[in-house]
N, C-alpha and C positions, 0 to 999 in steps of 0.2 A: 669476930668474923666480918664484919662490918667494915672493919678498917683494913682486912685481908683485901678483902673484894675492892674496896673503894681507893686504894693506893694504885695499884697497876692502872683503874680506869680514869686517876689523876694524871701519870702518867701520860696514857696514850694522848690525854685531851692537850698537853703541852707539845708533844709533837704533831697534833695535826698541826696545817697552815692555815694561819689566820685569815679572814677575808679582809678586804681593800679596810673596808669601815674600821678594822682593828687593826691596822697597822699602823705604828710610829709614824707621830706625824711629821711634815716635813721639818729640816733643821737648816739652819746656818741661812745660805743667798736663796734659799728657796722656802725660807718659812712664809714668806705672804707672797701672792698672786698678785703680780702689777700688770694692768694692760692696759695698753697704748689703745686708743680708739679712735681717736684724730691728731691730725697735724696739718697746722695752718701755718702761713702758706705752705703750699706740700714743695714751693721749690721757691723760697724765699731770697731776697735778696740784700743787699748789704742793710737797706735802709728800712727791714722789715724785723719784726721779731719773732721768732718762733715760737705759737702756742702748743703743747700736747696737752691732752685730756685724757682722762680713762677712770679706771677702779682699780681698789686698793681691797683683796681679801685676804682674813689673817689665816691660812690653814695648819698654823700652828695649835700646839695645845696649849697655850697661856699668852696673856695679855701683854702687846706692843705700848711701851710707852714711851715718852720723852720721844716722838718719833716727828721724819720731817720727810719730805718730799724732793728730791734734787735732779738736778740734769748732768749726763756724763756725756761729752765729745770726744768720742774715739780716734783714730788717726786714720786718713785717710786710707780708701783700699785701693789696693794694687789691679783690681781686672774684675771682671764679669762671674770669675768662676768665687773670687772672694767676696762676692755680696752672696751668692748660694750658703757659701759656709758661715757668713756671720749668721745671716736668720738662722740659722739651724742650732748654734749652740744658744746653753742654757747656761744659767750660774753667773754670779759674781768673779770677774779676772780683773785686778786693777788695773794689769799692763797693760791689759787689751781695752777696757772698757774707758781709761784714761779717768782721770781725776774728775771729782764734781767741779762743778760751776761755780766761783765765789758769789756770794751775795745775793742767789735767786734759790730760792727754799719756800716751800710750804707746809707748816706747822700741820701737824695731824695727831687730834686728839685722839685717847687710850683706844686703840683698836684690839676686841676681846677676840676670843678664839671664834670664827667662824663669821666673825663682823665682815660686814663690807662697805666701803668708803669711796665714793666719788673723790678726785682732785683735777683741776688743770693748774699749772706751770708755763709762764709766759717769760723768756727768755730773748733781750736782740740781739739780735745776728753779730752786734760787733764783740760781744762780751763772748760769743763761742770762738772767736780767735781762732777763726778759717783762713788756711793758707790757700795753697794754687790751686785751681779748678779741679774739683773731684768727688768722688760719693764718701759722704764722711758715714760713722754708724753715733748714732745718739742713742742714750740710754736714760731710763727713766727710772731710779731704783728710791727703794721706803729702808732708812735709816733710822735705827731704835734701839730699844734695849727690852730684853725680856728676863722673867724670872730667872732661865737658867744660864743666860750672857750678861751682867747689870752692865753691861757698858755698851756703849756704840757701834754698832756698824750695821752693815748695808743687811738687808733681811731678806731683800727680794728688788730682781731688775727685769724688767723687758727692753727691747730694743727694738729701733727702728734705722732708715738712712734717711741722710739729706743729699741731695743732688745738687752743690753748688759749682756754678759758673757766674763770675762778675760781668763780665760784656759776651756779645755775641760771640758763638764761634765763626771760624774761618768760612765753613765750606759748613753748612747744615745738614744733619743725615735728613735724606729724603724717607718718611714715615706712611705706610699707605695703609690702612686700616680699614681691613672687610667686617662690614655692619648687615650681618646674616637674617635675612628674615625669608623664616624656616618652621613648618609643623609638622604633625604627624599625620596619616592619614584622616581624612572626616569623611568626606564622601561615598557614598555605595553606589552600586552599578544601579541599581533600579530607581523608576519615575515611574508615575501614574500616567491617567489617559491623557490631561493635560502636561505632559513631561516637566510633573513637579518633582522637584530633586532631593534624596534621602539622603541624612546625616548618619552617623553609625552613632553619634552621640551629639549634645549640646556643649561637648568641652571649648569647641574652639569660639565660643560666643565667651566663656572666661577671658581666655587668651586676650580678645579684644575688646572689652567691659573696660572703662577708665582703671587703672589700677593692675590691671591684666600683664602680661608678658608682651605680649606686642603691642596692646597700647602705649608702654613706655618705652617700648626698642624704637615704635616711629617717631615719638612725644622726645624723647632724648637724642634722637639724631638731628632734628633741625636745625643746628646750628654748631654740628660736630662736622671737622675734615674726614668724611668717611666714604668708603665707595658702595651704594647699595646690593649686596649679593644675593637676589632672590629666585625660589621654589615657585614657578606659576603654577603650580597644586594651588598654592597656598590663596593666588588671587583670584584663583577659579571659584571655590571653595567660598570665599569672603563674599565671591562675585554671588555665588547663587544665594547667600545665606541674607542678600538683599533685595531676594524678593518673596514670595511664597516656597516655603519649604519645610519637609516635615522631619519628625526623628522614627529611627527604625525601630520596630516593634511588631509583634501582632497590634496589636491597640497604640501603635505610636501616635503622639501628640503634633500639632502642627508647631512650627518651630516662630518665636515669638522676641525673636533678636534681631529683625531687620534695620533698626534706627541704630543701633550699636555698628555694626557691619557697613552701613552706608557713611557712619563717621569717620570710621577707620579707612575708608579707601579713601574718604577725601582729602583726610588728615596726611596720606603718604603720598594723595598725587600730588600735597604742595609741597611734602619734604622732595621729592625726587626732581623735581624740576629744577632744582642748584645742585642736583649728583648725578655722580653717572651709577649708571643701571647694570649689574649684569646680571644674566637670566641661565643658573642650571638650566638642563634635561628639564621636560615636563613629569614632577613627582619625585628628582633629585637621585635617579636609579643609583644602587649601589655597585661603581664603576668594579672594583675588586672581586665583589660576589660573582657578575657577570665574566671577569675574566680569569678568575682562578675555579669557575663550575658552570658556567654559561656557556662556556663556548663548545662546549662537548654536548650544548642540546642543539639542535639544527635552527637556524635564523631567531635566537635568542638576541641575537645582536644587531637585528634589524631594527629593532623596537628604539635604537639610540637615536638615530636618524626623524625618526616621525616626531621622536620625544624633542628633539632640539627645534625644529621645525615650529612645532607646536608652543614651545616657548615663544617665541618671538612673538607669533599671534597675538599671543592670549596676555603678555607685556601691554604689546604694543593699544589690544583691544580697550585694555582696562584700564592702565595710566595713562595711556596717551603719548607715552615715550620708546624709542628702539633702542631697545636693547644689545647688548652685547653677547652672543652667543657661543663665542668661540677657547668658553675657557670650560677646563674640568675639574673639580676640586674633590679627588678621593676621599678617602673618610680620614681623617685626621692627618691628611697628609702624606699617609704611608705611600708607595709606590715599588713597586716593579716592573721589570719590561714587559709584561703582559699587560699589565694595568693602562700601560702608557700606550699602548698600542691599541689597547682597546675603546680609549680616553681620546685618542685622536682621528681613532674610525671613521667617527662620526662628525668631524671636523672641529674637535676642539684641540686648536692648536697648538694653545697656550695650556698648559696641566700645571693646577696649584698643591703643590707637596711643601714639606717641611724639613728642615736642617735635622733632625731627628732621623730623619730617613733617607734623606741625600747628604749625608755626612762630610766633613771636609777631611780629607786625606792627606792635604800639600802641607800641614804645621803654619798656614798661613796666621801671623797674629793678629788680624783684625777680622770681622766678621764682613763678608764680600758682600756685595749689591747680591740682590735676589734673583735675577734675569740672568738662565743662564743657556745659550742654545744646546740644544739637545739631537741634531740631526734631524735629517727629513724637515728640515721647515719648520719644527718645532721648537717651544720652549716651556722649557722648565722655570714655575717662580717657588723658590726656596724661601719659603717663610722662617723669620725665627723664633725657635723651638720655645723658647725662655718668654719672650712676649705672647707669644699666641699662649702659652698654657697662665699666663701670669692671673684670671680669673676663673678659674676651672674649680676655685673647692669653694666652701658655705659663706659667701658675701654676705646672705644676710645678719652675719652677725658682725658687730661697727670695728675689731680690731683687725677680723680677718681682711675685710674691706679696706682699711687704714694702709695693712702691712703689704699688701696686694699693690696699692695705687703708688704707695713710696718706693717699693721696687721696682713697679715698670718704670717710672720713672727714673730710677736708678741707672737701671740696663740701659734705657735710652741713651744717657750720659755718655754710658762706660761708653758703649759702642762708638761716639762720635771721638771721646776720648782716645780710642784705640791709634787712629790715622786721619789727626784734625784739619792734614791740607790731602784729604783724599774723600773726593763726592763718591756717596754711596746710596742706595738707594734701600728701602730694609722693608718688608711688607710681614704682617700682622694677620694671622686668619683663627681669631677666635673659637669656641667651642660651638658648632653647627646651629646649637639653641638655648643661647644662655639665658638665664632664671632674669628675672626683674631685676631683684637686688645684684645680679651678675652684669649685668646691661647699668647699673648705676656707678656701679664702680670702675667700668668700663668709661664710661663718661665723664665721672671725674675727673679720670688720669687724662684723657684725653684735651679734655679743656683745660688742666693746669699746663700741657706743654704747651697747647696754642696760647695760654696766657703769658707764660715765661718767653715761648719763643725763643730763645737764646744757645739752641742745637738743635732743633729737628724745624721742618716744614714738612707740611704734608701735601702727601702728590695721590692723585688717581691712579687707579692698577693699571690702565689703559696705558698710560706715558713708564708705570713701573716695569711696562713689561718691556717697551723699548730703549729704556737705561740701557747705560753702554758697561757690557758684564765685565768681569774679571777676570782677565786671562787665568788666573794660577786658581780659578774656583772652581771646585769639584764638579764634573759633569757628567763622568758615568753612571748611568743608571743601574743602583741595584738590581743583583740575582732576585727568585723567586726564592729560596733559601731566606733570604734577608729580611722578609713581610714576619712583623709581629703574631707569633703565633695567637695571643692575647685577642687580635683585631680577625684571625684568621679561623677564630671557634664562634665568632659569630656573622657567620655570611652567610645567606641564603645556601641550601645545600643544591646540589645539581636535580635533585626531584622535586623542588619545587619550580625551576625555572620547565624541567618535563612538563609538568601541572599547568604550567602557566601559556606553552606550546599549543597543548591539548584543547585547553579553553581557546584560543586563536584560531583552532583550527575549528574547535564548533560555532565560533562567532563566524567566520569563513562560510560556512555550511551554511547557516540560518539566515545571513543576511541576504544574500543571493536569491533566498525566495517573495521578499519583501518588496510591497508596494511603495514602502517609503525608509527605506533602508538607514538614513540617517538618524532615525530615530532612535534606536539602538546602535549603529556605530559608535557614537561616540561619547555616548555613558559605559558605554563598556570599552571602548578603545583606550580611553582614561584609567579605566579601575584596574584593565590589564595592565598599566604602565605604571599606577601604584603598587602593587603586586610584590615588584622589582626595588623598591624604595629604600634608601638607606636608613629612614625611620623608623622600620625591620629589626634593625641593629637589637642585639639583645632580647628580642621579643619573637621566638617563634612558633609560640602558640598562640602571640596576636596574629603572626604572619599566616599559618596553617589556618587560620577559622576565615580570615579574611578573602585569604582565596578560594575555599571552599563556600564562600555564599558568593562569591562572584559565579564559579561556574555552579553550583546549585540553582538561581535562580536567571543563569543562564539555561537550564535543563528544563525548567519550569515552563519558560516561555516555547521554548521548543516542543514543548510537548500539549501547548495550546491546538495545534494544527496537527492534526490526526484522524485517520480512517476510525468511523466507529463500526464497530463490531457485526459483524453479520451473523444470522443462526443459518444452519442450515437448508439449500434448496432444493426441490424437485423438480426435471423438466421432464415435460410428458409430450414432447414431440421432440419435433428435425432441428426449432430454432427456436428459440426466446431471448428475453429480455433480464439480465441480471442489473441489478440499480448495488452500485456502491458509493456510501454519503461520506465526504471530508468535512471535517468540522472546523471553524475557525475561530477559538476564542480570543484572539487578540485581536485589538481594537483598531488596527489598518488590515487591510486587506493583504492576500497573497497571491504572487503570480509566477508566471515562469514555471512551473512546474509541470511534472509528468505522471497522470497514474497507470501504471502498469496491471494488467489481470495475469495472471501464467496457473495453465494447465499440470498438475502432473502426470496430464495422462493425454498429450493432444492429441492423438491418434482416436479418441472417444470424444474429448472435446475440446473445439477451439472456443477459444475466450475473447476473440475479437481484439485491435488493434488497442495499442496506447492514446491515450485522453490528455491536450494540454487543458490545466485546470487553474481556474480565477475563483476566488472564492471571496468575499466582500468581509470584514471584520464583523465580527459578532455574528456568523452567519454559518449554515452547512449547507451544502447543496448536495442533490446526487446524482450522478454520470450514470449514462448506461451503456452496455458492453452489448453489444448485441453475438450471443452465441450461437453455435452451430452441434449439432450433437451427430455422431458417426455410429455408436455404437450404446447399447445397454452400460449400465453397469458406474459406480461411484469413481466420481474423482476429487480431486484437492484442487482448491483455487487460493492461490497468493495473491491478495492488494499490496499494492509498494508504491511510496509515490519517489520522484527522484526528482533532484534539482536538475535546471538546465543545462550543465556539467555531467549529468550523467551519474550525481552519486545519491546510493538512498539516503531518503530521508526520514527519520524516525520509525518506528517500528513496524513490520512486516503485519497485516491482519488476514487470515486464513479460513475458508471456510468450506461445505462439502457439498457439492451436486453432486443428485443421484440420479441420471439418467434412465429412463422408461419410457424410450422411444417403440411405437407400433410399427410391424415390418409392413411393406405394400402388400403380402398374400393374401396376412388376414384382414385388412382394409378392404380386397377385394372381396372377399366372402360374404364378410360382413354387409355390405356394398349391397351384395345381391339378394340376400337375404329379407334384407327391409326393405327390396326394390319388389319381391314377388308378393310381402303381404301386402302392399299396397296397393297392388293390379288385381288381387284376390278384393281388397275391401271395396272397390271400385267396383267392380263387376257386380259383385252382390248389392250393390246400392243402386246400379243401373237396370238390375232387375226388376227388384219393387218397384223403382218409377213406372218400368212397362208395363207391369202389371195393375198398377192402381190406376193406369190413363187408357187400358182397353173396354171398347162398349160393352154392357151387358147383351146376351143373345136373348131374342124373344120364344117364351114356351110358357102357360099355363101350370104346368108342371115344375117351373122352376129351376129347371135343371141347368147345370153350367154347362162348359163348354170340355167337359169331358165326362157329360152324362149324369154329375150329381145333381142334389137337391138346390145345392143355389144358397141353402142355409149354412151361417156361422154358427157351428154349435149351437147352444139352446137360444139365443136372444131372435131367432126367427131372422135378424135382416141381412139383406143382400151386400153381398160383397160392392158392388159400382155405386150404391146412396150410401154407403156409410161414408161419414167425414173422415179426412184427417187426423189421426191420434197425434196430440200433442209428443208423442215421443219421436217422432217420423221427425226426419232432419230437414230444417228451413230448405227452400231452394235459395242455391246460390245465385238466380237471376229471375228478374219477370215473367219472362217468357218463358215456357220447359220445350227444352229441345228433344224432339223425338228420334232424334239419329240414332240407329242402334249403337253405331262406331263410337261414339262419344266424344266426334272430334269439337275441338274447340270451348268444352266443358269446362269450368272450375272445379276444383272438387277441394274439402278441408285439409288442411297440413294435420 
């Protein structure tokens, strides 16, 4: 039963498919891993020897021995597109790969299965028996014998070219190579009361740190033919992070990379002072997202103008040198005529694209100067496709770096190779923000051709763009059809350039009311023009959070200055006094502004005129409305305050008078009323006085003056000797006036 069940599940286990780690391992030209990882000189000459270096891994499943190390000299290639095809192929081909080298081998002891083995192989130049000027392909392959081959051959090759030329060329291609220094956004819209300025992180203090990405892009340019292509984002940024400056957080820390930041700018104002300079847009907008969805939000495209503007400045402020502003470099080059018309709006005249995307159409054999006019005063410079991507994949590892510098190097060749009595002029616009190890390899190649010298010189963008073009070089500008769909699923979409409108319009609104408007102008003029950035690329739920705390704590401060709350009031006459207080939590003062009161009921009650209102930072004050009431009965009253323009500003505060005004009837009545008790209390009090200041009459009998006895009840005495009861009311004067009329009397309220 056991062997019933266990067969068919023997079975199934033979037909699943293996994983990588159980399959066959490699056989024949591909049993061991050779890689090339240097070649010195990278463009050697007669009287040089060529060294290669690398490792030797055996991915076989049994042990290399009697094995050796040799060099193969291919025949030269025919064109540009057959240096593409040699890197690409794999394998041992004798015809192609050409015989080994007599007499230069290195021995390499038993390499077991999964071993790996360093070698370098030093070969001169005379012994590879190079013919006429040309890119040869050299090959490095491990020769051996294994268990299941005992005899000799090649097991495994890599390849690499050599670029040889013996004397100068005729005519040198002119080489002009853009050295981009370029980051991603750092900066946030917000500052404290002192306008210290907030980082979204401390990444760009890496960047700049010895060892960093742009300490070696500046560190490696000093003595490279490059033309500087920079982001003033990026020196703005450097700029504030050299003085007081914090990172964002609720509990952000204060930021503690001022000495690194003030290195690096010194370190680039002495590289830039022997280069020219040229200065993106402020924050490097991305030209294509703006013109394939920007242009369908309303004055999206005004933002280019301030933005180029602002460059110049902010160059000129921090290095000390003027810059060049009139060129536009879309995202990898791409272009169409919206692009280019977008690209030139704002006066960049010159638009940097690529052969990739201005493609040449005429069959022309050699690759044309890059300058090419484009109507309207413009020009197009056509970078080529092949050297610009030539460092685009993992430099930091030493073969890919190796195979990267020997090719451009290559292509260099070919292309002067192509029409050696024809001056051409070729420009170079690398990956927007190449890695360290991408910026080293880039440096390499670039210093072996100025070392060899013997086809290219290199020229500034500035003179590449006034090279004298090619008649028969393509000039039409791609359809909107023709933009890489790839480059076109990540542009800014039309709702966030909406968003970014919207925020303009309320930085529009708030600043108008401000006593020192600059102060927020331009942390936030800035953070709107990062917004727009092609550093965006790829990232748009970095892009989404970043604009959403630009206008969030836009909203914030807006809502610093507001009407506080009122409860409900009563007025109980004709006229009164309503107090409504504006508060100002922001730390400058506000002015210009309007507060409005409105009735819903003015026919009962007016609310009195609009108030221009000044209010001092940190401070609320309250206005008063002096009202008028017409009629009984509850009304609604709206506060609004509104800028000097006429539009409100922040939220409406509402509150309710309820009128319970007194009609004049019964004022009269009333009137009268308390006017007769008082002539009644009067009278009676002017009687007792008569009566306690008449003489007593003379009789034995006692009797008064209407025949009584003269006696008070039982205590026997006379009305005229009794004193004064203390309850009887002061006189209001010295003297008591006997006037019956009572003219001239005081008498108590």
């Amino acid at each position: 039963m056991a062997l019933f069940t266990g067969t068919p599940l023997l079975a199934g286990l033979l037909l699943v498919p293996q994983s990588s780690s159980a399959q066959a391992a490699p056989t024949g030209s591909r049993t061991v891993d050779v890689t090339i990882e240097s070649m010195t000189p990278s463009a050697p000459t007669k009287a040089d020897s060529v060294t290669i270096s690398g490792t030797l891994t055996n991915d076989g499943s049994s042990a290399i021995t009697d094995a050796h190390v040799g060099m193969h000299r291919g025949s030269s290639l025919s064109g540009r597109s057959s240096i593409d095809t040699a890197a690409q192929r794999t394998g041992y081909v004798p015809g192609v790969d050409g015989p080994e080298v007599k007499g230069h081998k290195e021995k390499i002891d038993r390499l077991d299965p999964g071993a790996r083995r360093s070698f370098s192989l030093s070969v001169p130049v005379k012994d590879l028996d190079l013919g006429d000027d040309g890119v040869y392909q050299l090959g490095i392959s491990l020769s051996g014998r294994t268990q299941a081959a005992p005899f000799e051959r090649v097991l495994g090759i890599d390849r690499t070219f050599l670029p040889w030329q013996e004397g100068n060329a005729g005519k040198k291609t002119q080489l002009t190579y853009l050295w981009p220094l370029i980051s991603s956004t750092h900066l946030t819209a917000e500052t404290d009361a002192a306008q210290t300025p907030v980082f979204r992180n401390d990444d760009l203090a890496a960047e700049l740190a010895p060892g960093g990405r742009l300490q070696q892009m500046v560190a490696l340019s000093k003595n490279l033919p490059v033309t500087f292509v920079i982001d003033p984002d990026l020196l703005a940024s450097v700029d504030a992070m050299t003085r007081t400056y914090k990172i964002d957080g609720p509990d952000g820390p204060m930021g503690k990379n001022q000495a690194v930041a003030k290195q690096w700018l010194n370190d680039l104002e002495k590289a830039v002072k022997t280069h020219e300079v040229i200065a993106l847009p402020f924050a490097d907008p991305d030209l294509a997202s703006l013109a394939h969805h920007g242009k369908s939000v309303p004055s999206a495209l005004s933002h280019l103008g301030p933005a180029t503007d602002l460059a110049a400045t902010t160059v000129d402020t921090v290095l000390g040198v003027t810059p060049r502003t009139d060129f536009a470099w879309p995202v990898d080059g791409a272009i169409d005529s919206s692009i280019v018309d977008v690209a030139t709006s704002a006066g960049a005249h010159n638009v940097i694209t690529r052969s990739d995307s201005l493609r040449e159409t005429g069959g022309l054999p050699y690759t044309p100067t890059a300058a090419r006019p484009i109507g309207g005063g413009n020009t197009a410079i056509v970078a080529d496709a092949r050297l610009s991507r030539a460092f685009e994949g993992d430099m930091s590892k030493a073969d890919n770096a190796s195979r990267a510098v020997q090719q451009f190097l290559s292509q260099t060749q070919m292309i002067n190779l192509q029409a050696p009595d024809r001056q051409r002029s070729i420009v170079v616009t690398p990956q927007r923000m190449p890695s360290a190890a991408q910026a080293h390899a880039m440096a390499t190649a670039l210093r072996a051709l100025e070392d060899s010298g013997r086809w290219t010189e290199p020229l500034d963008l500035s003179d590449a763009t006034v090279a004298k073009p090619d008649p028969a070089a393509t000039r039409r500008i791609p359809g909107d059809a023709a933009y890489p769909g790839s480059l076109r699923r990540e542009e800014l979409p039309a709702g966030a350039f909406r968003k970014i409108q919207e925020t303009q319009s309320a930085l529009d609104d708030y600043q108008v009311i401000l006593a020192q408007p600059e102060r927020v102008v331009t942390p936030f003029g800035t953070a709107i023009m990062r917004e727009m950035s092609t550093a965006w690329r790829g990232n748009p739920t970095g892009a989404g959070a970043f604009r959403n705390s630009v206008r969030g704590y836009l909203d914030g401060l807006t809502k610093k200055v507001h009407l506080i709350q009122k409860s409900d009031a009563t007025l109980s006459g004709r006229s009164a006094t309503i107090p409504v207080t504006v508060q100002n939590n922001l730390v400058q003062g506000v002015e210009g502004m309007t507060l409005k009161l409105t009735s819903s009921q003015p026919n009962r009650l007016d609310v009195g005129k609009p108030q221009e209102i000044k209010v001092d930072g940190g401070h609320s004050q309250s206005f008063k409305f002096d009202t008028t009431a017409n009629a009984n009965g509850r009304a609604w009253v709206t506060a609004q305050l509104y800028t000097a323009d006429g539009r409100p500003y922040g939220e409406p505060m509402r509150f309710q008078v309820n009128v319970t005004e007194i009609t004049a009837t019964v004022m009269l009545v009333i009137a009268g009323g308390v006017l007769l008790l008082v002539l009644a209390g009067v009278r009676i009090y002017l009687q007792r006085k008569r009566v306690a200041s008449a003489p007593a009459e003379d009789g034995s009998d006692g009797e008064g003056p209407d025949g009584e006895d003269g006696t008070n009840g039982d205590n026997g005495g006379t009305d005229g000797d009794e004193p004064e009861q203390p309850s009887d009311p002061a006189p209001d004067t010295g003297s008591e006036n006997t006037d019956r009329s009572g003219s001239g009397e005081k008498v108590d309220r």
